[in-house]
C-alpha positions in Angstrom: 0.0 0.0 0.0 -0.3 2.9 -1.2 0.4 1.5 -4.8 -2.6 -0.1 -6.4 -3.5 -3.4 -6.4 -2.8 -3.6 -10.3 0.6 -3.9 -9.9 0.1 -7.7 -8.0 -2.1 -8.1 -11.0 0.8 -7.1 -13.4 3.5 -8.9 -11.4 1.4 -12.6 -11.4 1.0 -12.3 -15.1 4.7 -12.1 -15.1 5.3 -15.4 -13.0 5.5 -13.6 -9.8 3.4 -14.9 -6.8 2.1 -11.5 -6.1 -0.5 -10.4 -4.0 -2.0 -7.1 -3.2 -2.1 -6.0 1.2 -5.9 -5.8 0.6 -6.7 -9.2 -1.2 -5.4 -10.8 2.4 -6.8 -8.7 4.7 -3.6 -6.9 5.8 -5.1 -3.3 4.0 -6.0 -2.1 7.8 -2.8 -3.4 9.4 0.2 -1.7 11.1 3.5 -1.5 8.9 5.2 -4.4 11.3 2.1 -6.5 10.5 2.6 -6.7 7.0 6.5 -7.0 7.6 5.7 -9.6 9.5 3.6 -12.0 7.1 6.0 -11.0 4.1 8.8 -12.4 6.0 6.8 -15.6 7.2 5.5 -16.1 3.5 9.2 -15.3 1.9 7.4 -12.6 0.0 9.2 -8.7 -0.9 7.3 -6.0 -0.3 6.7 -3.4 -2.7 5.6 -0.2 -1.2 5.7 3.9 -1.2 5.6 3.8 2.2 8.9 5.0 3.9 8.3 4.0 7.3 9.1 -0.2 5.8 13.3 0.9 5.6 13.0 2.7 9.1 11.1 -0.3 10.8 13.7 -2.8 8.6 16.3 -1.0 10.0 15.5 -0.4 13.3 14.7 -4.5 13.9 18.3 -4.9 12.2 16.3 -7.5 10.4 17.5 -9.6 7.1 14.2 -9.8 5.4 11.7 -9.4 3.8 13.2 -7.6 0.6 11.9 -4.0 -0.1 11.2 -2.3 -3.2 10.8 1.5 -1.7 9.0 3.7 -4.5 10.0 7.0 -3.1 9.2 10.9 -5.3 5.6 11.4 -4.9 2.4 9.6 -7.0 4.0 7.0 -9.4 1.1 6.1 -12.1 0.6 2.5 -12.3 2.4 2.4 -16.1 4.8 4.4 -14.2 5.3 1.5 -11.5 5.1 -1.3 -14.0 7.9 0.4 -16.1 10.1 0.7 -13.3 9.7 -2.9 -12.1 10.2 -3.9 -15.8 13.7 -2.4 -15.0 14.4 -4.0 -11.9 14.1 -7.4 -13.1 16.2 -6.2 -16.1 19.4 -5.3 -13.8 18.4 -7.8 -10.7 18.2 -11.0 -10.2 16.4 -12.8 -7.5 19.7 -13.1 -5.7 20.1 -9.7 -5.9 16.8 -8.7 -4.7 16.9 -10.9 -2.0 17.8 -9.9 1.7 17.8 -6.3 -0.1 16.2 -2.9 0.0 15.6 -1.1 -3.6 15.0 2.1 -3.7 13.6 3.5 -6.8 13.2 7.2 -7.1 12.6 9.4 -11.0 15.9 8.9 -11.3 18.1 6.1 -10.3 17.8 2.5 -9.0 20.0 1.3 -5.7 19.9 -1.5 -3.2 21.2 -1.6 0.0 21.5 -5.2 1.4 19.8 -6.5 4.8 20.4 -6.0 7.4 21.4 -2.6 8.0 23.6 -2.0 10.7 
């Protein structure tokens, strides 16, 4: 949350096992919650949110992965684009145990935990 449920739509038809906060009844539930669930369900979450890195970093935690959309409204061909990218340059090794941050105009990954 607060990107739309589309883009789990977008990233199943692309092999992903995706789902959108709201399809599992996490669309009411505290940050940690959903950090939480990811991590028991060996999911990353992909969010706009930018209390995820703060809450990743304060646990000193080594997952769940993070895709951080950060800049304002992205538009869902917007997202898609820039996810398009990311699986371009990253692989699933490089994804994993990571934070991505994706701003208008770079990509970068910090890897988990963060001291």
């Amino acid at each position: 949350m607060p990107l739309p449920p589309a883009l789990a739509q977008w990233l199943t038809t692309q092999g992903h096992d995706a789902v959108h906060a709201s399809a599992v009844g996490l669309d009411r539930s505290a940050d940690s919650e959903i950090l939480i669930r990811a991590r028991q369900e060996s999911r990353t979450v992909v969010t706009a949110d930018l209390d995820y890195p703060r809450l990743l970093a304060l646990s000193a935690a080594e997952g769940p992965s993070l895709i951080l959309f950060r800049g304002g409204d992205w538009s869902e061909p917007d997202v898609i684009g820039q996810m398009r990218q990311i699986f371009y340059l990253m692989g699933e090794s490089e994804l994993a145990q990571s934070i991505v941050v994706v701003d208008r105009t770079r990509v970068r990954r910090r890897r988990l935990p963060i001291a």
